[in-house]
N, C-alpha and C positions, 0 to 999 in steps of 0.2 A: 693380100690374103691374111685372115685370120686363123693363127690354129691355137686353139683351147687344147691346154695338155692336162690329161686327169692322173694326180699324184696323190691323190686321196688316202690307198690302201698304205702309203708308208708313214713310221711314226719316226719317235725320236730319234732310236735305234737304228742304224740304215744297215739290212742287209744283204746278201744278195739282188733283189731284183731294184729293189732303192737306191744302190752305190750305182747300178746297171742302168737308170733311167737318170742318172745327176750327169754320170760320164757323156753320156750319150748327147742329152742336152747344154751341156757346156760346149761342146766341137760343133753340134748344130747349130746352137747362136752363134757361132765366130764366125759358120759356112755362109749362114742366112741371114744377112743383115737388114735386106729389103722387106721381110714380111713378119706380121707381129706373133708373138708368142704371148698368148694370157695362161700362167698356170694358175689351178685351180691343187692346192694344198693346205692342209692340217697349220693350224698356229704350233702345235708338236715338232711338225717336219719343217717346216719354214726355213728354218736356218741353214740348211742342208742343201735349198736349191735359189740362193742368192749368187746371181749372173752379171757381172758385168755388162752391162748389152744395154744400148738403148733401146732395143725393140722389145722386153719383156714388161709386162705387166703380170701383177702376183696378185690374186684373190684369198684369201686366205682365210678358211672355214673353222669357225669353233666349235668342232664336232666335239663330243664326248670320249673318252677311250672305249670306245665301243664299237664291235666290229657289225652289229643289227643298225647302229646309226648310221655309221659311214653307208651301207646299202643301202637303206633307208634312204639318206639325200643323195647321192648316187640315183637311183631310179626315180624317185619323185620330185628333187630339187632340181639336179643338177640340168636335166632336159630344157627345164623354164630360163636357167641362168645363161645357158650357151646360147639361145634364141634369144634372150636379150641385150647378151654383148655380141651380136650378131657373129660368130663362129661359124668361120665356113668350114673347117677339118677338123674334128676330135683326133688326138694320139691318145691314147691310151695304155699307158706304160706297167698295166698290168694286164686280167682276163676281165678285168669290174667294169664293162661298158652297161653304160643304161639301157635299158630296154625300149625305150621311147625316143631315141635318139635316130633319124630316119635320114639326116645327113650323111656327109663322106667320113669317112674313119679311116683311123691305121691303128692298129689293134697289136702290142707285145705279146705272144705268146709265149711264155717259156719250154715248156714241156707239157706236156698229157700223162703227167702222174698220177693225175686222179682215174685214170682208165685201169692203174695198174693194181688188180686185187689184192696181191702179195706181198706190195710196196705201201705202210703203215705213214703217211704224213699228218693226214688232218683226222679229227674225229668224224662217226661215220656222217650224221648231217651234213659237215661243211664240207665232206667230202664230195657228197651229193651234188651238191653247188656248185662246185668247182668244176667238176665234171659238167654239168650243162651247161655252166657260165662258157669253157672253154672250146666247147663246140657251139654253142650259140653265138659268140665273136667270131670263131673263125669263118662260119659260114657265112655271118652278115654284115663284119667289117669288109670295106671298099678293099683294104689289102691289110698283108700279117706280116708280122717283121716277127723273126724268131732265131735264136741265139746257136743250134747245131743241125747238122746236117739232120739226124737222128731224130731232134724234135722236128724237123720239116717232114720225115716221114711220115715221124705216129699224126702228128696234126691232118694231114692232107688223106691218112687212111683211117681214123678215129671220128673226124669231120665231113669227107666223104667228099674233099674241094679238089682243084688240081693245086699240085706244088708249085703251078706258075703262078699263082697268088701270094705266095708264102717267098719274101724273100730272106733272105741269108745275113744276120749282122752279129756276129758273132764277140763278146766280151772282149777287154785288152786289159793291161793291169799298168801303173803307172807305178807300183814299188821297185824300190833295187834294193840290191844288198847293202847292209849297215857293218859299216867296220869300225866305225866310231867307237870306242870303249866306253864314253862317258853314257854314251845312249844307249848302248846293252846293258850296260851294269843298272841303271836308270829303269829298265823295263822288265829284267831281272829281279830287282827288288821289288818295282811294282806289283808285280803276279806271284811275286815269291816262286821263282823258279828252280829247278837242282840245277846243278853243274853242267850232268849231260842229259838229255832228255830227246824221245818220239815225241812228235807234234800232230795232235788233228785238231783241226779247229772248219768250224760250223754248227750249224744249232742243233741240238742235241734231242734228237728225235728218233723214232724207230726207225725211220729209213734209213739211216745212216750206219746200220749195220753193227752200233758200237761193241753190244756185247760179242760178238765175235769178234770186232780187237781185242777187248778186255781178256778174252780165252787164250788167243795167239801171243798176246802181248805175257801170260804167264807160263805158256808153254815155252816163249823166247828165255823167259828169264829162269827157268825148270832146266831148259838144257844147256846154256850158255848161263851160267852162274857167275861168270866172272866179267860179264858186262855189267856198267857201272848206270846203263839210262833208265829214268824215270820216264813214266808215261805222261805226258800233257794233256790233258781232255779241255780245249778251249771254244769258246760258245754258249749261247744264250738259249736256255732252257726251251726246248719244245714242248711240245702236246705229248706225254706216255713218257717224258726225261727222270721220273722218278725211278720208274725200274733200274736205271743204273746204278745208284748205289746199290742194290743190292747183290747186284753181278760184283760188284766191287769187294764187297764184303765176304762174296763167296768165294772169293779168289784168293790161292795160295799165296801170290805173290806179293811183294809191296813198291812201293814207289807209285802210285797213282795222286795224280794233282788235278782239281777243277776248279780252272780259274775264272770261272766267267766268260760274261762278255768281254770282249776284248776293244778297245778304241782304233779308230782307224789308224792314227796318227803313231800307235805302238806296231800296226802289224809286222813291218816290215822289219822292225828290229826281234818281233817274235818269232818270224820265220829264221832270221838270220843265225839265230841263238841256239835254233832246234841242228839235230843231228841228220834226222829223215823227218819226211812229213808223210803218214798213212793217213789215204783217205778209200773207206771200205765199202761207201757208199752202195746200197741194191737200185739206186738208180739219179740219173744226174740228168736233165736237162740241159746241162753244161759240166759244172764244174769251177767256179772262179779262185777256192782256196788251191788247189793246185798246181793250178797255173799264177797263181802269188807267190808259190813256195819256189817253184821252178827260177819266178823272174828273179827271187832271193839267193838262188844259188844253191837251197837246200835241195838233198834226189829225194824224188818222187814212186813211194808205189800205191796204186790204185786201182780198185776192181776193172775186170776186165767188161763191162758193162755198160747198156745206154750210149751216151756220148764221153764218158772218159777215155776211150782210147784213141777219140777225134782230137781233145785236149792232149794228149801223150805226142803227138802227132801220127799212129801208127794210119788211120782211115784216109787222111792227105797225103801225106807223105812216104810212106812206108818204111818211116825211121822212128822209132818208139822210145823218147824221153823219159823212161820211167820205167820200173818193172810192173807187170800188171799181173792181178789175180783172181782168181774166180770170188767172188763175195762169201760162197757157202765154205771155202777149203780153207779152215783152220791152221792148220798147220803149213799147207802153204803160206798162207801170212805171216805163217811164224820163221818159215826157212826166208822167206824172200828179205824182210827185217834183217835175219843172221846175216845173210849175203851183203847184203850192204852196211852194217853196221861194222864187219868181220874184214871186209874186203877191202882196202882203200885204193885200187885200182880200178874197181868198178865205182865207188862212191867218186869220184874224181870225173870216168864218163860219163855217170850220170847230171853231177854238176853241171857240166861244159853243154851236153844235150840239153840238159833245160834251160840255162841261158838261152841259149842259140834259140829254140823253138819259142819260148818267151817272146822274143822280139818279133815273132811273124805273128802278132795279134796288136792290131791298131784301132784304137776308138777314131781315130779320123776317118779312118778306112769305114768302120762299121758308120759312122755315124753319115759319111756319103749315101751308103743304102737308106739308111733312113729318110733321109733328105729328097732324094733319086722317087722314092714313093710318096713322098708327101706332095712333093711340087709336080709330082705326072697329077695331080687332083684339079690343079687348075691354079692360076691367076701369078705361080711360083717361074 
């Protein structure tokens, strides 16, 4: 069997659902040796999904940086290309399936953000898109792989499918903790870090809640003066990322640092460096900076929201990794910071719990589901 995997929507930069489609298919090609893999990717992204594997084959497209092209050959090219390398299964590691594609599919979903009014990610056009891209996949791929319990919900009630379509492959993270000195101090000065510092890191966009840490984060340091952390704002500019500095600028306080993107290769020693990691997020899909920060050892607090408190372990398990908070309560973010910053009794069990839950998240495991659905298609 041939499966054509469309990696098109990622570029240089791999974020979330890009690191989420490299993982996945690395453990896939070790599972799947027997049937071939043609990916179809960006000369930008290229570098990022190079497999050891006899069985893959890389087509690699000289789109433009441009998001009207990539659809563009997406719905007009890419139909003509998969019917010439004779492609019997699309994956499709985003919601960007062609519309002329009338073969078997397995379709990534992440989340049904774009249903959510309240929740600010894309501008309003590409919101638009996104939103019918993500019910037009989910309805008309053969099956949906989707990353939380939560997005299996909203998907199968937004799309209007059964959930027994939709199955369950949930993220894993491969960091650990860095005790190395040479490699803290090393990524310390790269990002020019403080001493002690709160960490968030993801791309910095309105969903993400920031200006209410920025609020919490100067009430923290209004009534605990004698805490010594600076704020970390890590990630690659979004859509509406301008408005932050001005939250910044209007804020009593000081110690605020934005350092960019951040490289893969440093995160783990960024987490490791951080004190707490907040992430305040009004809605997640998943969540994979948290459960990074957890597998580093840093404690975790994050909105009580979406699928964050599936990533805490509190919806599995009913042992909660992490302190969790409402998104709108201000000042709660600002006590629950104190508590752990103040506490080292509780920052210690929050430690120990996120290790521990950390490890109950496997790309082999997930990458089995995926597998499991591709090959129920035939000839696997």
């Amino acid at each position: 069997m041939r499966i054509a995997v469309n990696l098109l929507p990622f570029r240089a930069q791999l974020y979330g659902a890009g690191r989420y489609a490299q993982n996945i298919l690395r453990e896939l090609l070790y599972l799947d040796a027997r049937n071939e893999y043609l990916l179809f990717v960006t000369s930008r992204a290229a570098p990022h999904y190079v497999f050891d594997a006899a069985n893959v084959r890389v087509v690699t497209v000289g789109l433009p940086d441009s998001t009207l092209a990539r659809i563009a050959y997406e719905q007009l090219v890419l139909p003509v290309q998969l019917l010439r390398h004779g492609a019997d299964v699309l994956l499709t590691a985003s919601v960007a399936v062609p519309v002329f594609w009338y073969g078997k599919s397995v379709t990534v979903i992440y989340d049904m953000i774009a249903e959510h009014a309240n929740v600010t990610k894309y501008p309003p056009l590409r919101n638009a898109y996104v939103r019918a891209m993500s019910r037009f996949a989910a309805v008309c791929s053969t099956s949906v792989i989707t990353i939380s319990e939560n997005s299996r919900r909203e998907i199968a009630r937004f799309a209007r499918i059964s959930t027994t379509k939709i199955a369950l492959a949930p993220p894993a993270t491969n960091l650990e903790q860095v005790s190395d000195a040479t490699t803290l101090e090393r990524v310390r000065e790269t990002y020019r870090l403080p001493e002690r510092f709160i960490l968030y890191l993801g791309t910095l966009e309105p969903g993400k809640n920031l200006p209410r840490l920025i609020h919490a984060y100067g009430r923290l340091k209004h009534q605990h003066p004698g805490l010594e952390h600076h704020l970390v704002l890590a990630g690659a500019q979004g859509w509406g990322a301008d408005a932050l500095e001005g939250e910044i600028q209007k804020s009593e306080a000081t110690g605020f640092h934005l350092v960019g993107f951040v490289q893969e290769a440093d995160l783990a020693a960024l987490y490791s460096l951080a004190d707490l990691f907040v992430y305040p997020s009004l809605y997640e899909g998943f969540g994979m900076p948290p459960l990074e920060a957890m597998a580093c050892g840093t404690p975790v607090i994050v909105s009580n929201v979406s699928a964050l408190p599936e990533v805490l372990g509190e919806a599995w398990t009913g042992k909660v990794a992490g302190l969790m908070v409402s998104p709108d309560d201000v000042d709660g973010l600002a006590n629950a910071m104190a508590r752990v910053l103040t506490d080292d009794g509780l920052r210690e069990r929050l430690r120990a719990m996120g290790l521990a839950r950390a490890r109950e998240f496997s790309w082999e495991q997930s990458a089995r589901v995926v597998a499991g659905r591709i090959l129920s298609l035939g000839g696997g």
